[in-house]
C-alpha positions as CSV (number, residue, x, y, z in Angstrom):
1,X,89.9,87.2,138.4
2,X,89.7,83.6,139.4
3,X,92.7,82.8,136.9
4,X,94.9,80.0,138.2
5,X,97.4,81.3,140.1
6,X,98.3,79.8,143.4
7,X,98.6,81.3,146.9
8,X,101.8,83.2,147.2
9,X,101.0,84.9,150.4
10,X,100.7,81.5,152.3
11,X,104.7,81.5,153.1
12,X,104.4,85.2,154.1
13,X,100.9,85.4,156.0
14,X,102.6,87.3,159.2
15,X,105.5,89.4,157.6
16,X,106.5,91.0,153.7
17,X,105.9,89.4,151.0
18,X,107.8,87.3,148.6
19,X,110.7,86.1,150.6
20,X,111.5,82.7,148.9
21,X,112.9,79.8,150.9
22,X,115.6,78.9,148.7
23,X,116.9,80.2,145.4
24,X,116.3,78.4,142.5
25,X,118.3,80.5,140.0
26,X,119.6,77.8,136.9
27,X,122.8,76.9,137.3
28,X,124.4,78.8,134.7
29,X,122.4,81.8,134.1
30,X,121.5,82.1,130.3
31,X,122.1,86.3,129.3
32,X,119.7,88.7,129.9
33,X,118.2,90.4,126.7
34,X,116.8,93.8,127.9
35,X,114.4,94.9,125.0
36,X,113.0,98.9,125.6
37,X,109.8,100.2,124.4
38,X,108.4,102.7,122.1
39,X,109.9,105.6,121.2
40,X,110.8,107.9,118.3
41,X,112.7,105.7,115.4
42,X,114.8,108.9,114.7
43,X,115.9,109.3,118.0
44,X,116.5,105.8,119.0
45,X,117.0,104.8,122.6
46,X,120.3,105.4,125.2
47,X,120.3,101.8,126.6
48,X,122.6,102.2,129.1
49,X,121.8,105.4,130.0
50,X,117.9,106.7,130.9
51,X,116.2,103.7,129.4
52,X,117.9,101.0,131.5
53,X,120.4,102.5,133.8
54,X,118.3,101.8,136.9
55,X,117.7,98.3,135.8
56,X,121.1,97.7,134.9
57,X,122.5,99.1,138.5
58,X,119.7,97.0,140.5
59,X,120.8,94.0,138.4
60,X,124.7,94.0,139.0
61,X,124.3,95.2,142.6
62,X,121.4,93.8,144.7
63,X,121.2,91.2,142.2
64,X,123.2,88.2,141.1
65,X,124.9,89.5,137.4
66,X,127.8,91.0,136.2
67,X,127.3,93.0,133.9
68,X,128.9,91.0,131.0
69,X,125.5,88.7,131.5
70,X,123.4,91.6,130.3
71,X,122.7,92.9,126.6
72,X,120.6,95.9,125.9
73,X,119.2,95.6,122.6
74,X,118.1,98.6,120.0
75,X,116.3,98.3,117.3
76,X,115.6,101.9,115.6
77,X,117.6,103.3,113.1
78,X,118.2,106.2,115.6
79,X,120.5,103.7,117.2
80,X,122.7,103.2,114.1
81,X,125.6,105.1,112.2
82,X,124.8,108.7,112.2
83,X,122.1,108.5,114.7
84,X,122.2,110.3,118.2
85,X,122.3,107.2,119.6
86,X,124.4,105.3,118.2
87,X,126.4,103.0,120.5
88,X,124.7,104.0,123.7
89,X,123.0,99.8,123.2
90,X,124.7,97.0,123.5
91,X,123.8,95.3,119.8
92,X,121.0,96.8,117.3
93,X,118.8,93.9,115.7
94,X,117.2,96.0,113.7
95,X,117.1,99.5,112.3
96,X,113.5,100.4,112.5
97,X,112.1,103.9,110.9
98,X,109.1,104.7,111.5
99,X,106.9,102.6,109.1
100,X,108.3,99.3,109.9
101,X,105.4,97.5,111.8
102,X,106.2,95.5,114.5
103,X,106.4,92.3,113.3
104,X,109.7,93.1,111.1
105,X,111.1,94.6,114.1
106,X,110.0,90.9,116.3
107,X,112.1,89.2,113.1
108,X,115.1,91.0,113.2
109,X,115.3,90.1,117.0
110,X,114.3,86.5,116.6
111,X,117.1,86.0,113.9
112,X,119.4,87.5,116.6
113,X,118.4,85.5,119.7
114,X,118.4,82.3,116.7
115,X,121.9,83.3,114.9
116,X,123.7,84.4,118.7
117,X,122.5,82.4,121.1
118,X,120.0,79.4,120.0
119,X,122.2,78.0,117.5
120,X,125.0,78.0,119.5
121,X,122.7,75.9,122.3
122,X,122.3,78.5,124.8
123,X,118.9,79.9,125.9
124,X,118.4,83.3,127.0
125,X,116.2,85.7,129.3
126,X,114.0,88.2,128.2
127,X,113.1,91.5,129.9
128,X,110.8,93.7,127.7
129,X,109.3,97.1,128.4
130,X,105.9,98.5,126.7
131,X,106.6,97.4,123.1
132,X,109.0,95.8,123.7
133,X,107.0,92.9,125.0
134,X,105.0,92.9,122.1
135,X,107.9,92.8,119.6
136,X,109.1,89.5,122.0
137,X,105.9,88.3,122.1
138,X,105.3,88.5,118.4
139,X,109.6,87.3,117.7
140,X,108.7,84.2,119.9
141,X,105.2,83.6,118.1
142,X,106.2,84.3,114.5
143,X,109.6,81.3,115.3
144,X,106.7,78.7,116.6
145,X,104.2,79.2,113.5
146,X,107.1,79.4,110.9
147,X,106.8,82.7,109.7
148,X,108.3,83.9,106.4
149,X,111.8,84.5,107.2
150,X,111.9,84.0,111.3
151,X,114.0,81.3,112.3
152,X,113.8,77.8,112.8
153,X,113.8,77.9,116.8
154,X,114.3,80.6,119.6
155,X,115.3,78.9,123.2
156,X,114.5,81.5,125.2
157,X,113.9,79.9,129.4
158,X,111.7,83.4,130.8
159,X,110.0,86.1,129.1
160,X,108.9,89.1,131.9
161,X,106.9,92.2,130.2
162,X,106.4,95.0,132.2
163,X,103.9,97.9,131.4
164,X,103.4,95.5,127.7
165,X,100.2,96.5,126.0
166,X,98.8,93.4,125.3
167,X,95.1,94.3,124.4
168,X,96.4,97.9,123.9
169,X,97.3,101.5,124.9
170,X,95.2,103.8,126.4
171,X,94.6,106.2,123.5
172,X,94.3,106.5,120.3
173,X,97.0,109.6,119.0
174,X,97.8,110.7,116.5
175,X,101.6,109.5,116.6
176,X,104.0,109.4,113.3
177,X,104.2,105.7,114.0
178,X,103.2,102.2,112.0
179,X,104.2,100.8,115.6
180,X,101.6,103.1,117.8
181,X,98.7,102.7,115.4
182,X,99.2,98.6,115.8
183,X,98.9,99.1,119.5
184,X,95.8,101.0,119.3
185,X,92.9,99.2,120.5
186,X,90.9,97.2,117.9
187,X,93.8,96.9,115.9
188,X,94.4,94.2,113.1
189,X,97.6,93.7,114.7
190,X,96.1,93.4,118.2
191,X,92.9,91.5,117.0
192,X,95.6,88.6,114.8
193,X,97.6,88.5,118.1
194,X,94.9,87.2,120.3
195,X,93.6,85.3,117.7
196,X,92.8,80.7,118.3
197,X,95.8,79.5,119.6
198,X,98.0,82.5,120.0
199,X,97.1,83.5,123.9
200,X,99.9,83.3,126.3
201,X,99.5,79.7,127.4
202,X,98.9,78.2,123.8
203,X,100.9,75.9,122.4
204,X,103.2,77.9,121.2
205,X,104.4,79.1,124.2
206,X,105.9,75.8,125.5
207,X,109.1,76.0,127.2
208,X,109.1,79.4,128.0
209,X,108.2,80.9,131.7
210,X,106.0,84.1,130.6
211,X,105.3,87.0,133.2
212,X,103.4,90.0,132.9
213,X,103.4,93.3,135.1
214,X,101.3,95.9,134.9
215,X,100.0,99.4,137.2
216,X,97.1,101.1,137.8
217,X,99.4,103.9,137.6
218,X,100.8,104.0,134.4
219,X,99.4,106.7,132.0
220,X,99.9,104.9,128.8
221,X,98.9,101.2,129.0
222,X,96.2,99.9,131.2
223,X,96.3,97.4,134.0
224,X,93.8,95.3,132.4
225,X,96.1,95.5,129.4
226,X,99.7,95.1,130.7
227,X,98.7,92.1,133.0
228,X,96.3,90.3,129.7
229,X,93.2,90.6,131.8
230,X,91.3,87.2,130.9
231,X,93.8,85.3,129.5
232,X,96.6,83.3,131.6
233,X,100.1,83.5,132.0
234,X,102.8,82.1,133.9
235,X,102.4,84.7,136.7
236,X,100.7,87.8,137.0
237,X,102.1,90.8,139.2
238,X,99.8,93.6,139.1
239,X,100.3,97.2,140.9
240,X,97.4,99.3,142.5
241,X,99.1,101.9,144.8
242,X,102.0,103.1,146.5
243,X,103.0,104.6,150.0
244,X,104.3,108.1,150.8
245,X,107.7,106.5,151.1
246,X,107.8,105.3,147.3
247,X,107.1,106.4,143.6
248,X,104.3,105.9,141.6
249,X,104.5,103.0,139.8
250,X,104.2,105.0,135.8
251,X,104.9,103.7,133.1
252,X,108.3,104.4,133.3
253,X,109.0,103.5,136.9
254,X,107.8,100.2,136.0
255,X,111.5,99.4,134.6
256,X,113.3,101.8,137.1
257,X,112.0,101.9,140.8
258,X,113.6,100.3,143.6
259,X,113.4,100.5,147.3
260,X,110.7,99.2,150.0
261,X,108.7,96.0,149.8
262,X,105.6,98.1,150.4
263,X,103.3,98.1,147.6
264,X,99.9,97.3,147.0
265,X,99.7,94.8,144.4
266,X,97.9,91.5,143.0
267,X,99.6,88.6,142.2
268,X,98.6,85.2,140.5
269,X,101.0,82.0,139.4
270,X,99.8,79.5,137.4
271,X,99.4,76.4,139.5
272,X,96.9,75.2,141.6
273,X,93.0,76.6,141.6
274,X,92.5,79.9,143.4
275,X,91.5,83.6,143.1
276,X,93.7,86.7,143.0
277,X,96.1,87.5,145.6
278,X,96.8,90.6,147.7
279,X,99.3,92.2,149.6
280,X,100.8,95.8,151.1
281,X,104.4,94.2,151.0
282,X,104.5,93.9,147.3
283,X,108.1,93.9,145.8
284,X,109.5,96.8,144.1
285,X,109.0,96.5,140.5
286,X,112.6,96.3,139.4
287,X,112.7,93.0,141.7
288,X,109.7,91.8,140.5
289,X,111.2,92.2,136.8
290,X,114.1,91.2,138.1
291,X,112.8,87.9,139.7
292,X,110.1,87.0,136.7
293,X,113.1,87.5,133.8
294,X,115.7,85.3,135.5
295,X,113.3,82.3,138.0
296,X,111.3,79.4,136.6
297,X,107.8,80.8,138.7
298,X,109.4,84.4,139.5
299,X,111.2,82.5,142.9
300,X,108.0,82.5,144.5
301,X,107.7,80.8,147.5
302,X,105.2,77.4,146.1
């Protein structure tokens, strides 16, 4: 895919991959937003429990947070009073049903990320899974182009999708969503999205380090599709296969399996002139979310 991205393996030519020289974590670490995918608006989504629970565990333990410096956020009305999920998030943004399009959902958490965190002068983190990357990516787009009622500004410092459908799921269904039929393939949604000047790597885009993860594994979205085949990002981390000693990267493992640093994957950053990378001692993906939601360039060894 010849797609700007620089060669990672260089540091790690004789042993795993990825082992960075040095950290370069900011010095304080803005909050982590974790913002979960699709699901039925009625039911909402338990955060802390099956959606992010893995995440959240790899997060406060292998990783460098406490878990004060984390925030799941809802945004179906399944999450709110009455609903069986209420208070199993950390803050609801928005109390989708399931005609609100996606857009109004990428307001609601644009005004939060504005009123909480931006207006206050403190950036965040984003890590999004399946829609939940889109509603992101639309939140952060909508700010820059001055949408009718986004905010003025977002400061958000990385955004790291995993299993996103950026050009679309898999297959058309027929799914009692407004959500699911935007993210259907030749949508109006999806075609306005990639329209001049909205790519990742547009203008709009500007201060914000943007990575994408996808798997040839994962039922619902696409590889070509989660990683934004033919158009750039930040960095690119793209699973083919797994071992007998580790899961399948599905759709949902993509925002819950740790372990071994032994998958197959490509990888790209955006510096420098070079083809696609490969290795066998590809992270797990909860460290690659992990790395691309909290380091300027993923801390990749440059």
């Amino acid at each position: 895919m010849g797609w700007n991205k620089r060669n990672l393996l260089a540091a790690a030519a004789a042993g795993a991959m990825l082992v960075a020289a040095a950290p370069a974590a900011q010095a304080a670490t803005p909050q982590l937003l974790l913002v979960h995918g699709h699901g039925n608006p009625a039911d909402g989504k338990n955060c802390n429990g099956a959606t992010w629970d893995e995440a959240i565990d790899y997060y406060t333990s292998d990783g460098s947070l406490s878990r004060d410096e984390i925030t799941t956020v809802a945004y179906y009305e399944g999450n709110g009073p009455g609903g069986p999920n209420v208070g199993n998030c950390d803050v609801q943004v928005s109390a989708a049903s399931k005609e609100t399009k996606i857009q109004f959902i990428a307001r609601d958490l644009a005004n939060y990320v504005h009123d909480e965190y931006t207006s206050k002068g403190e950036p965040v983190n984003i890590a999004a899974h399946s829609m939940g990357g889109l509603v992101t990516r639309v939140a952060l787009l909508g700010t820059a182009e001055g949408w009718s009622g986004f905010p003025p500004s977002m400061d958000v410092d990385n955004v790291a999708t995993a299993g996103t459908p950026h050009q679309g799921v898999k297959e058309d269904r027929d799914d009692y969503t407004a959500q699911w039929d935007q993210m259907e393939q030749g949508s109006g949604f999806l075609d306005a999205l990639h329209a001049d000047g909205r790519e990742l790597g547009d203008a709009w885009t500007d201060g914000t380090d943007w990575t994408v993860i996808g798997s040839a594994e994962d039922g619902v979205v696409s590889y070509d599709s989660a990683i934004d085949k033919g158009n750039r990002a930040d960095q690119k981390f793209g699973y083919l296969s797994h071992d007998a000693g580790t899961a399948a990267v599905t759709h949902s493992g993509i925002r819950e399996i740790t372990g071994p640093h032994t998958y197959e994957m490509h990888y790209w950053h955006d510096s420098g002139d070079h083809d696609t990378h490969h290795t066998d001692n590809g992270w797990a993906p909860l460290k690659s979310l992990y790395k691309a939601a909290l380091y300027d360039g993923d801390d990749l060894p440059r």
